[in-house]
PAZAPA-4460 file (N, C-alpha, C; in steps of 0.05 Angstrom, whole numbers, plus 32768, in hexadecimal, padded with zeros to 4 digits):
% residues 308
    n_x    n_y    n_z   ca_x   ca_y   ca_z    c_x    c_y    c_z   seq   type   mol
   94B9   837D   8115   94C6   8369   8126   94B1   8355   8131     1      X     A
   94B0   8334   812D   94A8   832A   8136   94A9   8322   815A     2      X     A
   948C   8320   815D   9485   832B   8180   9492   8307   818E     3      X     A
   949F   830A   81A0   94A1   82EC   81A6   9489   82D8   81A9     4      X     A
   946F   82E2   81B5   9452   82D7   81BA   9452   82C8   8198     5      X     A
   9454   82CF   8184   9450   82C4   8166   946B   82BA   8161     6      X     A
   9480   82BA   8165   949F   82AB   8165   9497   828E   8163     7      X     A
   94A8   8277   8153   94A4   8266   8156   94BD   8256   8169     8      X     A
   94C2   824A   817C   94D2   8246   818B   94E8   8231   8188     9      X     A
   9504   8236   8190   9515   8225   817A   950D   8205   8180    10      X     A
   94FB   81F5   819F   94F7   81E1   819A   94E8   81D5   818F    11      X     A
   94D1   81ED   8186   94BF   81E9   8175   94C4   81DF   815A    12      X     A
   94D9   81F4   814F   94E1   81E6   812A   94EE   81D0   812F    13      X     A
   94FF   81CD   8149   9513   81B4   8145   9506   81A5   8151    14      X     A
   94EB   819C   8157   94DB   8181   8158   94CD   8185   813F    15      X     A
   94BE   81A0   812C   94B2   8196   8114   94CD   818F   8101    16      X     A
   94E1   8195   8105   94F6   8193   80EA   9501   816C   80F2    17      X     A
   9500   816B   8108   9507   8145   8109   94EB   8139   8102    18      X     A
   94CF   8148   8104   94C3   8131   8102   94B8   8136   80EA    19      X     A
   94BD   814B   80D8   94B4   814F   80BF   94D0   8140   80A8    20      X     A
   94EA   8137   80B2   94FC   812F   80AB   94F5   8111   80AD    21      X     A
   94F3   8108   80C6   94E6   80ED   80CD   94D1   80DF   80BA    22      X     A
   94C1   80F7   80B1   94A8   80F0   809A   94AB   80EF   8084    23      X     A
   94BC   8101   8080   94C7   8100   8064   94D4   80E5   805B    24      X     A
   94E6   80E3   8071   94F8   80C7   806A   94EA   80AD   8069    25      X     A
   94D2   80A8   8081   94C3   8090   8081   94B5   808E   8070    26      X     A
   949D   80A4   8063   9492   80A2   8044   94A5   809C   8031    27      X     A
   94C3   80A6   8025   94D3   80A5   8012   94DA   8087   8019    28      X     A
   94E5   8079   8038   94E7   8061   8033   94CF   8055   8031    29      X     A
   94B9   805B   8036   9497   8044   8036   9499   8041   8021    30      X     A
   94A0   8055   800B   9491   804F   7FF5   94A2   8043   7FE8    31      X     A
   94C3   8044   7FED   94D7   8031   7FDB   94CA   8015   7FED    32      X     A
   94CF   800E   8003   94C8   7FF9   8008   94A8   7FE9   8002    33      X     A
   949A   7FFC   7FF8   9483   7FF0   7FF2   9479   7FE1   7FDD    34      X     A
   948D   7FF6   7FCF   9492   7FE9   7FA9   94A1   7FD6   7FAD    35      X     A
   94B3   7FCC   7FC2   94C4   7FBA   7FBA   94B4   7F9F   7FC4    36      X     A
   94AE   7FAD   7FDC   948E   7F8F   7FE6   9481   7F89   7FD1    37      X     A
   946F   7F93   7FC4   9461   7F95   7FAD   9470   7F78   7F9C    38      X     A
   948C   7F89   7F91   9499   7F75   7F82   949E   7F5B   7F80    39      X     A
   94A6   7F63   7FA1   94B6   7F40   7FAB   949E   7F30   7FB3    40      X     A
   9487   7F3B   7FB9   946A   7F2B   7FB8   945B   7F18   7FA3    41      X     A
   9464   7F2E   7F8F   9454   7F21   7F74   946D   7F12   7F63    42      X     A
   9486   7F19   7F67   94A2   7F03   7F5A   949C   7EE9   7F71    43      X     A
   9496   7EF0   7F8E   9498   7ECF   7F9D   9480   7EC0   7F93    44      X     A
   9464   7ED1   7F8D   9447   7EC3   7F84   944D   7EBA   7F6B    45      X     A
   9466   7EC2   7F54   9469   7EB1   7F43   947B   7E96   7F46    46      X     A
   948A   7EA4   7F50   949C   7E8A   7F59   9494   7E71   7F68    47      X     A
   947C   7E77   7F79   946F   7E63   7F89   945F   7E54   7F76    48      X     A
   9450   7E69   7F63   9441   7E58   7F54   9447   7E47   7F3E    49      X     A
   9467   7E52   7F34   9477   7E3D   7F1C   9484   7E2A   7F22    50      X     A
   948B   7E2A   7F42   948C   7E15   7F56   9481   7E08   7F58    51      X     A
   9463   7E04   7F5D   944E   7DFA   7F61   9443   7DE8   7F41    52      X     A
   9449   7DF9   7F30   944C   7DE3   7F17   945D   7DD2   7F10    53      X     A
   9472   7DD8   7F17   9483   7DC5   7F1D   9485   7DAE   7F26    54      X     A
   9472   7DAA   7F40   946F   7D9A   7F4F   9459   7D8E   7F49    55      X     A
   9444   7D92   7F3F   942D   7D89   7F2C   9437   7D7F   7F1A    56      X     A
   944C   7D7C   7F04   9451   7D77   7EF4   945E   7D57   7EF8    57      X     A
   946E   7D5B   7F08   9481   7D3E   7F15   946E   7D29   7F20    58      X     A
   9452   7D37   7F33   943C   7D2B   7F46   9432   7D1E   7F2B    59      X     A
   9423   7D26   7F16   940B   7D29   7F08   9423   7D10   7EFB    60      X     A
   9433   7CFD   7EF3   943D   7CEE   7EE4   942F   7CD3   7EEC    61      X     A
   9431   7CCD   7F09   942E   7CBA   7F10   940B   7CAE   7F07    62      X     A
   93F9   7CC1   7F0A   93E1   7CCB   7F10   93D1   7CBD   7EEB    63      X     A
   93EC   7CCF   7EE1   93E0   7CC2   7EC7   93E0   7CAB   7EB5    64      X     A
   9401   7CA5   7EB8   93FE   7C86   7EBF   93F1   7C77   7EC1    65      X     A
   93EC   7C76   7EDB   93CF   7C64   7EEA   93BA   7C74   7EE2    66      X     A
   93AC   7C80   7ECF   9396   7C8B   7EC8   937F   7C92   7ED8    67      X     A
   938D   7C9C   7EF3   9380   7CA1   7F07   9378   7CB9   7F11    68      X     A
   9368   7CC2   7EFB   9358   7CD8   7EF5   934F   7CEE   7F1F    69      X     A
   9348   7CD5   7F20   9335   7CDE   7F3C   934E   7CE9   7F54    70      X     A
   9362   7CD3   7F52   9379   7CD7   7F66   937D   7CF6   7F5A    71      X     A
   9381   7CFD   7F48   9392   7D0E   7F40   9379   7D24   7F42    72      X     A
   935E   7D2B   7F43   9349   7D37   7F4B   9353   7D3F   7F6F    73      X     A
   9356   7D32   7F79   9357   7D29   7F91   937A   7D3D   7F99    74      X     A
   9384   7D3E   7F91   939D   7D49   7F94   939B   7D6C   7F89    75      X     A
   9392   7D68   7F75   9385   7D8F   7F6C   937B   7D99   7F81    76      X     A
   9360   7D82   7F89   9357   7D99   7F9B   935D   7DA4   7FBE    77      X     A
   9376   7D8F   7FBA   9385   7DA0   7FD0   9398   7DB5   7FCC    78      X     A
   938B   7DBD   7FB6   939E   7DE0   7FAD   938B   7DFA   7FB8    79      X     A
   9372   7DE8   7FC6   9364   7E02   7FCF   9372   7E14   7FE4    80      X     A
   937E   7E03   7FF3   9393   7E15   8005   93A5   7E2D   7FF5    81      X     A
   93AB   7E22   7FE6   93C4   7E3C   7FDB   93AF   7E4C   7FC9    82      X     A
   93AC   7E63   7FDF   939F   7E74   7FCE   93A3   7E8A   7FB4    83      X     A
   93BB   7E80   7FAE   93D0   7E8A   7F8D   93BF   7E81   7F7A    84      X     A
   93AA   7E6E   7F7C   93B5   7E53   7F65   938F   7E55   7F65    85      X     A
   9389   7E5C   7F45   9365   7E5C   7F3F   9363   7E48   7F2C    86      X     A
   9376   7E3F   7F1F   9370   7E24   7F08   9385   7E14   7F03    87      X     A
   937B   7DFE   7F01   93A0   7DF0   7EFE   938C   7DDD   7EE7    88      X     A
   9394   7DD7   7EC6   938C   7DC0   7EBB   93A1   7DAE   7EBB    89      X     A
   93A4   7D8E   7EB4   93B1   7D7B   7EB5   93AA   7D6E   7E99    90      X     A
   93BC   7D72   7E89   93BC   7D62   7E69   93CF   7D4D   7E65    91      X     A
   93BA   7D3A   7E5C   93D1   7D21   7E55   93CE   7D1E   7E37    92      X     A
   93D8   7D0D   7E2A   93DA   7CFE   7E0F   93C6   7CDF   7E10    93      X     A
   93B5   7CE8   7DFC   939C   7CCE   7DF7   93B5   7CBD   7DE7    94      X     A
   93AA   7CA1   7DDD   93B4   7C89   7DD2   93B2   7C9C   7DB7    95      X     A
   93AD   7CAF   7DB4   93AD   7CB0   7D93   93BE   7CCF   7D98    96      X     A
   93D2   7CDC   7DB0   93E5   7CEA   7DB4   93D7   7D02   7DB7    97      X     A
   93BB   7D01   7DB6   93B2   7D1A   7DB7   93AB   7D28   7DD0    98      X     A
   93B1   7D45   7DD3   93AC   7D49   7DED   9391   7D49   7DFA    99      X     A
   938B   7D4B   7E0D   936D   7D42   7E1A   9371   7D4E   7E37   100      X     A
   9361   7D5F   7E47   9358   7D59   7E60   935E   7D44   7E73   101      X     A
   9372   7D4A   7E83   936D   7D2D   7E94   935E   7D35   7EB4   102      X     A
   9371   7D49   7EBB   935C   7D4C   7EDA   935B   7D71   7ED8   103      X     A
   9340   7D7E   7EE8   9347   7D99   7EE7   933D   7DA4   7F07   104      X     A
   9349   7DBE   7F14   9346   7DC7   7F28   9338   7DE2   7F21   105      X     A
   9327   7DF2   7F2F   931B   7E06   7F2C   9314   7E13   7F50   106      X     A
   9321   7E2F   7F50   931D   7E35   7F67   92F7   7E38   7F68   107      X     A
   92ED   7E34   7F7A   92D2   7E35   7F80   92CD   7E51   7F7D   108      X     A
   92D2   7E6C   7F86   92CD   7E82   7F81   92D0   7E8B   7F6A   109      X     A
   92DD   7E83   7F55   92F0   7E8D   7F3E   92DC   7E78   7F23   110      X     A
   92CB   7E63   7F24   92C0   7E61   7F0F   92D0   7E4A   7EFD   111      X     A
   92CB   7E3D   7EE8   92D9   7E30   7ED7   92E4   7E48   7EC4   112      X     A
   9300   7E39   7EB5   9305   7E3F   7E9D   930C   7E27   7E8B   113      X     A
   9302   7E3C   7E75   9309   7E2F   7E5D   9323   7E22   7E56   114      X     A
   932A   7E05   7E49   933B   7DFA   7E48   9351   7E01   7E3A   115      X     A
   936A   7E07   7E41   937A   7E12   7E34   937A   7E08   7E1A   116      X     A
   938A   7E1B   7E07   938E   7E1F   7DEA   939F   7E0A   7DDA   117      X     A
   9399   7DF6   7DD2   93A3   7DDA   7DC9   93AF   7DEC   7DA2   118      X     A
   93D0   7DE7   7D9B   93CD   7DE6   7D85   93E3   7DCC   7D81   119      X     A
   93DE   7DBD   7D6D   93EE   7DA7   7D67   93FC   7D9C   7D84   120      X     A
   93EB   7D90   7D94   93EF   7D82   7DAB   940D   7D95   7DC3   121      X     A
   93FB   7DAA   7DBC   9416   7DC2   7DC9   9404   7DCD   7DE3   122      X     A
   940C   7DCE   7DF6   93F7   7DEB   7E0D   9404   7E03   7E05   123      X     A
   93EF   7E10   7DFD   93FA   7E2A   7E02   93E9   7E42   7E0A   124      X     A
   93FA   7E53   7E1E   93E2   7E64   7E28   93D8   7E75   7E20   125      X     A
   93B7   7E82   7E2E   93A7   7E98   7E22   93B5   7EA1   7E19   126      X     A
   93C8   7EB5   7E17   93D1   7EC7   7E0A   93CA   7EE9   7E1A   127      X     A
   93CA   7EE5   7E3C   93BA   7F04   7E47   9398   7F00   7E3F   128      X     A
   938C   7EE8   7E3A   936D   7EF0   7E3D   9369   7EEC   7E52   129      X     A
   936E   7ED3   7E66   936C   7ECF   7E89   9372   7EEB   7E92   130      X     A
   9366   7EEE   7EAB   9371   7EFD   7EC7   9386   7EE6   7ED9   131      X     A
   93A1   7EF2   7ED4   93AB   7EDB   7EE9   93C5   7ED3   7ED4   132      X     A
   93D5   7EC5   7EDE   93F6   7EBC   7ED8   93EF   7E9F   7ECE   133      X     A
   9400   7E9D   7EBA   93F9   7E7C   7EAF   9416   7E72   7EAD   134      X     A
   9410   7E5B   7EB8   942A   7E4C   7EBF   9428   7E2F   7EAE   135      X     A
   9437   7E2C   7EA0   9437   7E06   7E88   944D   7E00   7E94   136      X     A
   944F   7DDC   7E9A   9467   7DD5   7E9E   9466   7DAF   7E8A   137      X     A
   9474   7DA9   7E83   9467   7D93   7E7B   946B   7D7D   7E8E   138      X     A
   945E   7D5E   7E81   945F   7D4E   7E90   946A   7D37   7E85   139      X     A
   9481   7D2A   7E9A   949A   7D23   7E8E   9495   7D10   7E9D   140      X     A
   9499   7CE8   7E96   94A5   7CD6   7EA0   94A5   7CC1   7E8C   141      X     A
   94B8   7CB9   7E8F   94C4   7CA8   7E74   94BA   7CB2   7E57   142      X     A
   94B4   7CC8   7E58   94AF   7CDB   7E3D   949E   7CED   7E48   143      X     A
   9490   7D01   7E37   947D   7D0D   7E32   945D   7D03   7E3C   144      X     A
   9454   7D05   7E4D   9440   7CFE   7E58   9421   7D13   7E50   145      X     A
   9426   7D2C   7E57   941A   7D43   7E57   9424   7D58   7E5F   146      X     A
   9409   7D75   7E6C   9415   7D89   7E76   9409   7D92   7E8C   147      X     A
   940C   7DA4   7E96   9408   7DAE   7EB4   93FC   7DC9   7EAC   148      X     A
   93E6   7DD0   7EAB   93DE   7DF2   7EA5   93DA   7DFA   7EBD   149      X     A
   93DD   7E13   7EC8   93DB   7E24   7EE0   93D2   7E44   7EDF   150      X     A
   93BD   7E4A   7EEC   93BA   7E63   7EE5   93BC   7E66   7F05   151      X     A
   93D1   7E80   7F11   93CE   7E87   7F1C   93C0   7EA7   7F27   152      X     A
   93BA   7EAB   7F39   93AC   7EC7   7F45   93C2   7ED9   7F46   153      X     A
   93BF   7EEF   7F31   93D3   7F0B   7F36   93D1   7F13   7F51   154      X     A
   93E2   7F1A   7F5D   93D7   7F25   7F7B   93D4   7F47   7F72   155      X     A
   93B7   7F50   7F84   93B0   7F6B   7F7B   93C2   7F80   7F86   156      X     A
   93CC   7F96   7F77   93E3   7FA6   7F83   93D0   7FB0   7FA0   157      X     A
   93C3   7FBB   7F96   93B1   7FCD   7FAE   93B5   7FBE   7FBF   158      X     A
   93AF   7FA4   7FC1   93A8   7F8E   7FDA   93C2   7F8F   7FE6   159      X     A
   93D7   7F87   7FD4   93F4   7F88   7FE6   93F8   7F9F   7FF7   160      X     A
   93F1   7FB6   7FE6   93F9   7FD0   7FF0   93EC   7FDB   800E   161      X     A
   93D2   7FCE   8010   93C1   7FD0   8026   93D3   7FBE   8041   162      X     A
   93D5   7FA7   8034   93E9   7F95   804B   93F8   7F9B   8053   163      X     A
   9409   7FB2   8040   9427   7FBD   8049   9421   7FDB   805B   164      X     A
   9408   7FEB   804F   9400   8002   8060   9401   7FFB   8083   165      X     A
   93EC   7FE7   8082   93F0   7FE7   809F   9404   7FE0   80B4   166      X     A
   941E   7FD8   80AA   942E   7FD0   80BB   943F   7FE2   80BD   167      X     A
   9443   7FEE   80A1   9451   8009   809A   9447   801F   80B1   168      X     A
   9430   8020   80AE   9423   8038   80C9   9428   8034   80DA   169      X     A
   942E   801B   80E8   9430   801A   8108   944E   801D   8106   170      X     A
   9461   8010   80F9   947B   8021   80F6   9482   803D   80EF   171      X     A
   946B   8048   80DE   9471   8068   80E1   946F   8069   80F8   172      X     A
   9454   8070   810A   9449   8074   8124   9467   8075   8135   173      X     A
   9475   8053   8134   948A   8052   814C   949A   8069   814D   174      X     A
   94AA   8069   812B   94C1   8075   8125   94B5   8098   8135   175      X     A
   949C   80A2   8121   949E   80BD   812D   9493   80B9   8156   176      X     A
   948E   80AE   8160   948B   80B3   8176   94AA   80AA   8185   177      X     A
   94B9   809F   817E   94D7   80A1   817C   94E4   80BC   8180   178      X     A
   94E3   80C5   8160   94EE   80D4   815D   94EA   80EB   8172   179      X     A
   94C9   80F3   8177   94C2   810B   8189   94CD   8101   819E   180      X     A
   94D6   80F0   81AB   94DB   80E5   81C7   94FC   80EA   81C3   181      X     A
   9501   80E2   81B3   9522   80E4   81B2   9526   8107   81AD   182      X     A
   9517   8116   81A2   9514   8132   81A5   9513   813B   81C2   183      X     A
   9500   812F   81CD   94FC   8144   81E2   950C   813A   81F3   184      X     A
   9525   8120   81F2   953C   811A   8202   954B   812C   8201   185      X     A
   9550   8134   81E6   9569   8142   81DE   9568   815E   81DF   186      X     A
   9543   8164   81E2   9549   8185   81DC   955B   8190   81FF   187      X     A
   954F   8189   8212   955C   818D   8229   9579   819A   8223   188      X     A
   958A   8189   821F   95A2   8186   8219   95AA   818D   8208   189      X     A
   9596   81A0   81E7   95A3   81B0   81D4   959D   81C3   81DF   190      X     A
   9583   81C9   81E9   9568   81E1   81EF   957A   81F5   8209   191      X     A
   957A   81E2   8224   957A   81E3   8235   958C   8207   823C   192      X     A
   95AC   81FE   822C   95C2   8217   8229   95A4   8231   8227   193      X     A
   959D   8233   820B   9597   8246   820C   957C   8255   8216   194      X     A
   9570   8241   821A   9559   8248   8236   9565   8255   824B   195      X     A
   9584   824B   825C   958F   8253   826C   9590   8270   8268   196      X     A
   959E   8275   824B   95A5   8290   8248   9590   82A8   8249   197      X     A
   957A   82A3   8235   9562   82AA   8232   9554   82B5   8251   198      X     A
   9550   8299   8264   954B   82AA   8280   9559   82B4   828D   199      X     A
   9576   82BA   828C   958A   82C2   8295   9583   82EB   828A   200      X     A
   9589   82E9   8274   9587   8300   8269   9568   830C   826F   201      X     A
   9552   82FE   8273   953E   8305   827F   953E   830C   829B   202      X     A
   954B   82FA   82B0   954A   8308   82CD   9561   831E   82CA   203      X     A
   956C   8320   82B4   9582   8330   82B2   9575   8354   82B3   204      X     A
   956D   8356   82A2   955D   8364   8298   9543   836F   82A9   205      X     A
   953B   835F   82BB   9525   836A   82D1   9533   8370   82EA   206      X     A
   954C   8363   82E8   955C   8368   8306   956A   8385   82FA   207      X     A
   9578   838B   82E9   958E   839C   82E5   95A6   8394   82E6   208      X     A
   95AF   8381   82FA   95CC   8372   8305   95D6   836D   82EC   209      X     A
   95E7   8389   82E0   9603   8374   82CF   9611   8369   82E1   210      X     A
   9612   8364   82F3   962F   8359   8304   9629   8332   82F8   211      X     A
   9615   832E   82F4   9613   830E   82F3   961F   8308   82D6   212      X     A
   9626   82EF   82D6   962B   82E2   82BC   9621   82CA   82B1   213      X     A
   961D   82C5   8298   9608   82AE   828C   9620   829C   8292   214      X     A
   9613   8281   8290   961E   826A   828B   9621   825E   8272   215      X     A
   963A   8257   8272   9647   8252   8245   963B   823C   8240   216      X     A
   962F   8221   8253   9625   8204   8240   963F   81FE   8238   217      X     A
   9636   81E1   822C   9644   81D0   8223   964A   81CE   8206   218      X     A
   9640   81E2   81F5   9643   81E1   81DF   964B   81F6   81D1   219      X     A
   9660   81FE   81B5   966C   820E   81B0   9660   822C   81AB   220      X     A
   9641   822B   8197   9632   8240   819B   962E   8246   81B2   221      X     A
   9623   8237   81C1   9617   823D   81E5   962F   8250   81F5   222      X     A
   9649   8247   81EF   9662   8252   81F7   965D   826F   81F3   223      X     A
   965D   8273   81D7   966A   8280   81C6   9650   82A1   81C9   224      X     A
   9632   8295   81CD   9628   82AC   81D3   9626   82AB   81F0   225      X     A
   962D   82A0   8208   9629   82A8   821D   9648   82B1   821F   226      X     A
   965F   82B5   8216   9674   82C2   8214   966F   82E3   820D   227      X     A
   9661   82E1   81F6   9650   82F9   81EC   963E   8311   8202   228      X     A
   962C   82FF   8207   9622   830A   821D   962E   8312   8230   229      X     A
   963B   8306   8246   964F   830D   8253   965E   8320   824B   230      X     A
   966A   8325   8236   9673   8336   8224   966B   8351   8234   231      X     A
   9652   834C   8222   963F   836B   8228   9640   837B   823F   232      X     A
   9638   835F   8254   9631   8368   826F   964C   8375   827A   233      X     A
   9660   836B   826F   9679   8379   827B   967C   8394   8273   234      X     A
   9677   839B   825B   966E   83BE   8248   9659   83C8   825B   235      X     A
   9648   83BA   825D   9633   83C7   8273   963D   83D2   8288   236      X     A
   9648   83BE   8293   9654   83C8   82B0   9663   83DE   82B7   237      X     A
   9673   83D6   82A5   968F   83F2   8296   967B   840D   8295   238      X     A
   966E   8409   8281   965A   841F   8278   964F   842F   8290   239      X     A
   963B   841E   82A4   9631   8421   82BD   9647   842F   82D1   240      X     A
   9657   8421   82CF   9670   842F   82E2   967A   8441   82EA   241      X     A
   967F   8450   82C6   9685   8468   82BB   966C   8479   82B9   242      X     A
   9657   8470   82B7   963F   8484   82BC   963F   848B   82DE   243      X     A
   9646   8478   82EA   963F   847C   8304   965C   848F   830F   244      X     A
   9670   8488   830E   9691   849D   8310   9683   84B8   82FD   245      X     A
   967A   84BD   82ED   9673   84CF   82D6   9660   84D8   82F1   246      X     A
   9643   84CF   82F6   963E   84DE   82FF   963D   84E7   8325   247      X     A
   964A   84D8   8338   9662   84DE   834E   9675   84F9   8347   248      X     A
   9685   84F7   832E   9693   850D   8329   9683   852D   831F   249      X     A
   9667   851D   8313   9659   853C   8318   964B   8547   832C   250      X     A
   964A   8533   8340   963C   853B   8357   9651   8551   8364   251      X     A
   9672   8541   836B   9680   8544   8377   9682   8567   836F   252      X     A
   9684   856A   834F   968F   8583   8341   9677   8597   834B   253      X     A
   9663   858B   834C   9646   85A3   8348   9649   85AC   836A   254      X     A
   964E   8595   837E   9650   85A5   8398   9666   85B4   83A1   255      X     A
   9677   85AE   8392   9690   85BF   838D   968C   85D9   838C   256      X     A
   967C   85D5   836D   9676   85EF   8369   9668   860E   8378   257      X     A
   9651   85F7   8385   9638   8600   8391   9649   860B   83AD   258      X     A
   9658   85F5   83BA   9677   85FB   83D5   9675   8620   83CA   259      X     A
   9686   8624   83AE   9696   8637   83A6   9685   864D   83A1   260      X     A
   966D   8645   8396   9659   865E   8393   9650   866E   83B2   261      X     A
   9649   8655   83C4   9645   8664   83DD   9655   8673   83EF   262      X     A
   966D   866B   83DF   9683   8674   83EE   968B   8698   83E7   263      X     A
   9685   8693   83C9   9687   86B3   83BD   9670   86C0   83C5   264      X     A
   9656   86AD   83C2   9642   86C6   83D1   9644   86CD   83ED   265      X     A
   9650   86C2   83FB   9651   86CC   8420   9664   86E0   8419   266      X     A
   967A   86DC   8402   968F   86F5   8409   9681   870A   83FD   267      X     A
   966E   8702   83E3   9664   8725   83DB   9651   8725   83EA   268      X     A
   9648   871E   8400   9633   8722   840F   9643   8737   8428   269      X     A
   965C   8723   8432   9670   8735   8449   9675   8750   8441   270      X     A
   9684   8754   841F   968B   876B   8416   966B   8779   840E   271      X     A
   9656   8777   8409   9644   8789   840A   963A   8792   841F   272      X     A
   963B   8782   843A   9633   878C   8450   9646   87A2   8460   273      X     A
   9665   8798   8457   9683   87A9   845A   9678   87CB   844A   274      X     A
   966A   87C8   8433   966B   87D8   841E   9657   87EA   842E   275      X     A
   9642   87DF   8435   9625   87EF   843A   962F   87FA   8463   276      X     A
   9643   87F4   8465   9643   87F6   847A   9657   8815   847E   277      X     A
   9667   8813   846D   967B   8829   845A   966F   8844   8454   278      X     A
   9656   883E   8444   9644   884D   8439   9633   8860   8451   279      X     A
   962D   8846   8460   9623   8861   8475   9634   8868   847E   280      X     A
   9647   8861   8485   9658   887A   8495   9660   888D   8485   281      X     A
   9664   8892   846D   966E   889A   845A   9653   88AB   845F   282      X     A
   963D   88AA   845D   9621   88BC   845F   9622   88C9   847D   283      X     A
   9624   88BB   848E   9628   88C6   84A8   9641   88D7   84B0   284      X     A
   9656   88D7   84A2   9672   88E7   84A1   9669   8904   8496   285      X     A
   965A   88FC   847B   9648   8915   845D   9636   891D   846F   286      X     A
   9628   8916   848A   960A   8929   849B   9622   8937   84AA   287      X     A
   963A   892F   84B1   9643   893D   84C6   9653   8952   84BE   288      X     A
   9659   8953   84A5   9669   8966   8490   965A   8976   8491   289      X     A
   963E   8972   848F   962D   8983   8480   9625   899B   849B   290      X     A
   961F   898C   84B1   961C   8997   84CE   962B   89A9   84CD   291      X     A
   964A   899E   84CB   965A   89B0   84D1   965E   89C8   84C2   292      X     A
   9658   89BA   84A3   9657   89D8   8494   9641   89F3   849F   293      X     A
   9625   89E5   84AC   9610   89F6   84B0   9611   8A03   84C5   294      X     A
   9622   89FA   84D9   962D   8A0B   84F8   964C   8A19   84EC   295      X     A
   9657   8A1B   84D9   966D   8A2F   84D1   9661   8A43   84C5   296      X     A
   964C   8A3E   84B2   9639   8A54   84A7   9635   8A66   84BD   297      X     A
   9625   8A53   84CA   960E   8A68   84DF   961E   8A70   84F0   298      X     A
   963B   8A64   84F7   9650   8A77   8504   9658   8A8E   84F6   299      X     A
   9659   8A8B   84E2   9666   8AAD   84CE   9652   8AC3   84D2   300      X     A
   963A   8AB5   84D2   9624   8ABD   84D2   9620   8ADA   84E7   301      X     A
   9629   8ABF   84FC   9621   8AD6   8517   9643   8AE4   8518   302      X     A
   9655   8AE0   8514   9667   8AF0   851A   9666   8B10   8506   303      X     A
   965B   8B04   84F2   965C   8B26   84D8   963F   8B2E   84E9   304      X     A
   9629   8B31   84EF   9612   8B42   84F3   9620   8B52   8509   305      X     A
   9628   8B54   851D   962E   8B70   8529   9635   8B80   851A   306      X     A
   9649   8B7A   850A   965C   8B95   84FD   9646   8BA2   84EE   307      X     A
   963B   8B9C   84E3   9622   8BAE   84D6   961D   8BBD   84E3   308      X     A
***
């Protein structure tokens, strides 16, 4: 039998069972929601960035037109802000339709690249030799102008994942310090019933008093074993009752008895003293017989010696 001192106590499992439930559920959602951050991170970093060619594409018309190489220098390199975006080239059509270089952007940390892959006046991309998303859009006003190349920055999973850890933790943190708080609201008011009972049956038990009765709580178990208990204590009582009439009626019988024994010994005590009292006279009647026999003797006695 386990000793209560090593018992684990019922508010004990029912704060580890909410907050090991609590953990379970916030890791199983962290990690659906993490993958889904992940996702919707790197679908919006594409979307921003095919957006962004887009809008290069419509900008970069005017630019070429007016063969205004520098304007259009001048407009790239305000893509340093959007930190998506490590290369953007700008291709137009020479007088002889061929494609050419017209303006190029290079993030400062990230280095030049090599000019995209020209076949029969077509862009087309590395093919997966870059690090990074490549975005073509062409360039359209009153015909075919050129194209728009874009290499954007994959965003690193790890990195997202790090961004999403920490916010995620301070929301674990809330939820389980929640949860223990909303525990130790509630244990009162699940706990409370049978704590009642527990020290009840404890002063019960050091007092002796079955006469007292537990209190049922508000809830159907709580009812249902302080009904129980109560139960008992009423068997007890009964029990006690009848031990106690049980033993009243042996007192009652034994002095009865003990009444009746003393009663027979005074009478064989009367009749032996009646008896012994009988006896001597009965001995004192037998000395006087005997007397008398010994003075009739010694009367014959003397009456026969004359005649001799």
């Amino acid at each position: 039998m386990t000793s209560p001192s090593n018992a684990t106590s019922i508010k004990s499992a029912v704060i580890l069972l909410v907050v090991g439930l609590s953990v379970l559920a916030l890791v199983a959602m962290s990690g659906l929601m993490m993958v889904r951050y992940v996702n919707i991170s790197k679908q919006n970093n594409q979307q921003d960035a095919a957006s962004l060619t887009q809008v290069l594409a419509q900008v970069s018309g005017s630019y070429i037109i007016a063969d205004n190489k520098s304007g259009m220098v001048d407009v790239l390199n305000q893509l340093e802000r959007f930190g998506y975006v490590d290369h953007v080239h700008i291709y137009s059509f020479d007088y002889d339709k061929n494609l050419a270089i017209f303006a190029t952007y290079n993030r400062p940390s990230t280095g030049a690249v090599e000019w995209i892959i020209r076949e029969g006046n077509k862009v087309r991309p590395h093919n997966g030799n870059l690090s990074g998303l490549e975005f073509i859009a062409p360039i359209e006003e009153n015909g075919r102008l050129g194209y728009v190349y874009l290499i954007s920055r994959e965003q690193n999973t790890l990195g997202l994942i790090s961004e999403f850890l920490l916010p995620a933790m301070l929301v674990f943190v809330i939820i389980v310090a929640l949860s223990l708080a909303f525990v130790m609201r509630l244990q009162g008011r699940f706990l409370r019933p049978i704590q009642d009972i527990t020290q009840f049956a404890t002063d019960m038990s050091l007092n002796k008093d079955t006469q007292q009765r537990a209190a049922s709580g508000d809830f159907k178990e709580t009812i249902l074993l302080a009904e129980a208990f109560n139960r008992l204590l009423v068997r007890l009582e009964e029990r006690r009752q009848t031990e106690l009439n049980t033993e009243q009626e042996h007192k009652r019988l034994t002095s009865s008895l003990e009444e009746k024994v003393a009663k027979r010994t005074q009478a064989l005590k009367d009749s032996n003293e009646e008896l012994i009292k009988t006896l001597e006279q009965l001995h004192q009647f037998q000395r006087q017989l005997v007397e008398k026999e010994k003075l009739a003797s010694l009367g014959d006695m003397v009456v026969t010696s004359p005649r001799k």
